[in-house]
C-alpha positions in Angstrom: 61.1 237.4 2.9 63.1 240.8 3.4 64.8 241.6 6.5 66.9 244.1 7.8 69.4 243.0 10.5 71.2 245.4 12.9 74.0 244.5 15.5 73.0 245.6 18.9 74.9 246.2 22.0 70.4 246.0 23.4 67.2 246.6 22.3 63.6 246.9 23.2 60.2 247.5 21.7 57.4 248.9 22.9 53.4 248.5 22.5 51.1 251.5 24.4 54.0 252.1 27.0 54.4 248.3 27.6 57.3 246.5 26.9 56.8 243.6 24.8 60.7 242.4 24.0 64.0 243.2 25.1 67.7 241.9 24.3 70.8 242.5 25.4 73.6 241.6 22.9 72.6 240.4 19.4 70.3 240.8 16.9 67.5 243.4 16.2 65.7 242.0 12.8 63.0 243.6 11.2 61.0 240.9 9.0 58.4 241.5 5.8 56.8 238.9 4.3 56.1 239.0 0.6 53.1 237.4 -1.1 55.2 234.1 -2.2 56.7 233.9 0.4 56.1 230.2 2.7 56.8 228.7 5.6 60.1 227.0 4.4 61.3 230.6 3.3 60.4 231.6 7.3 62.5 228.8 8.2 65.6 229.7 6.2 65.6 232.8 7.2 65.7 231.8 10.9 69.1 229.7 9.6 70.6 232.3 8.3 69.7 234.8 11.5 71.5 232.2 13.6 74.5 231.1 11.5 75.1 235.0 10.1 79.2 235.5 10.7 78.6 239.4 11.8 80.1 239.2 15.5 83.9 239.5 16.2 85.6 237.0 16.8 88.7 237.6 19.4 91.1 239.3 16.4 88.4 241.6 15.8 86.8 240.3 12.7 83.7 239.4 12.1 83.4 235.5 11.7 81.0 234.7 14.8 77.3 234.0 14.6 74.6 234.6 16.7 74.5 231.2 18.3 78.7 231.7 18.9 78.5 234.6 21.2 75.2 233.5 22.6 73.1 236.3 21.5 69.4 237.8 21.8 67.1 237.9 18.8 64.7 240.6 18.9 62.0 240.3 15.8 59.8 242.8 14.5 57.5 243.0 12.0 58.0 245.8 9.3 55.5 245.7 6.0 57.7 248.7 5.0 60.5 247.0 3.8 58.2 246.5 1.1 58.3 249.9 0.0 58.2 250.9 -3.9 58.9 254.4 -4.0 59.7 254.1 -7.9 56.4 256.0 -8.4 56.6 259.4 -7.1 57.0 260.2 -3.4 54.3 258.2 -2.0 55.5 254.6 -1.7 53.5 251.7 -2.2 52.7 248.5 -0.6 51.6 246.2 -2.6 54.9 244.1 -2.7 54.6 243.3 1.0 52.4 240.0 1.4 48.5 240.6 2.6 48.1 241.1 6.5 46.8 237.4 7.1 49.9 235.8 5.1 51.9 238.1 6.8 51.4 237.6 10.4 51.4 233.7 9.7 54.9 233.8 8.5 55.8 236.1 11.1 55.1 233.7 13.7 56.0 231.2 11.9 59.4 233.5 12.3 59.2 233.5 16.0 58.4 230.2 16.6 61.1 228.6 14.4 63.8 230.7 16.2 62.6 229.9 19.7 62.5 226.0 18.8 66.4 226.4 17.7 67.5 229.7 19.9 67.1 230.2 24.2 66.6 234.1 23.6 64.0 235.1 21.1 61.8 238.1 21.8 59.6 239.5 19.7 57.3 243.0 18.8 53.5 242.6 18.0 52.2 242.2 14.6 50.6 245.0 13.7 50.8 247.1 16.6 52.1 250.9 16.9 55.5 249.5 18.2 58.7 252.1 19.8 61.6 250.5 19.1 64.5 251.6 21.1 68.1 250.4 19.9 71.8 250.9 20.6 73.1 250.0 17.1 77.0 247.9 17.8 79.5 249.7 14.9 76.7 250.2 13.4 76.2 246.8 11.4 72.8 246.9 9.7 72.4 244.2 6.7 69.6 243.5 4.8 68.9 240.3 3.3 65.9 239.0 1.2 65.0 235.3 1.2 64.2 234.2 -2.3 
């Protein structure tokens, strides 16, 4: 799985002028499944999300998780971290796992966070989503589950 992480101070996504999840503090993550991927691979991500050291702790570094300052987790779905643009300037898909696959693990995602995390708020797979973000630094880390 590939996700992108970003620090927020609060976010929200959007579906058709209807909000579908909001955070305050935490984590925005934007998650693509790949064609191997499984649902163990869903699971350790959600381990890492939580146990990520990437808050400050009270000397100003970062060496708090998620779960230490109490934050929001906000997942979306994004097939276009699976973007090969090696070929030209039209990038191509086909490393990003098939739609069916895809929304499985994606749930799979969600529900493994909400059975281990109190706030957990999600987009809608496959949806026209607005995200709206208020990056914190900026922190954004990517990170790909083998």
């Amino acid at each position: 799985m590939i996700a992108l992480i970003q620090r927020v101070r609060g976010a929200h996504v959007d579906v058709a002028n209807v909000r579908v999840g909001e955070i305050g503090h935490g984590l925005l993550v934007f998650v693509c499944a790949e064609p191997q991927d499984d649902e163990a691979i869903a699971d350790k991500l959600v381990a890492k999300l939580l146990k990520l050291r990437i808050f400050a702790d009270d000397a100003g570094k970062m060496n708090r998780s998620l779960q230490d300052v109490q934050g929001g987790l906000l997942i979306v779905s994004q097939f276009t971290l699976a973007a090969d643009t090696s070929g030209g300037n039209r990038p191509s898909f086909i490393g990003a796992a098939p739609p069916a696959l895809g929304q499985a693990l994606y749930e799979r995602v969600i529900d493994t966070a909400r059975s281990t995390h109190p706030q957990v708020a999600c987009g809608e797979f496959g949806a026209d989503m607005k995200v709206h973000l208020v990056n914190d630094g900026p922190v954004t880390i990517p990170i790909r589950i083998p």
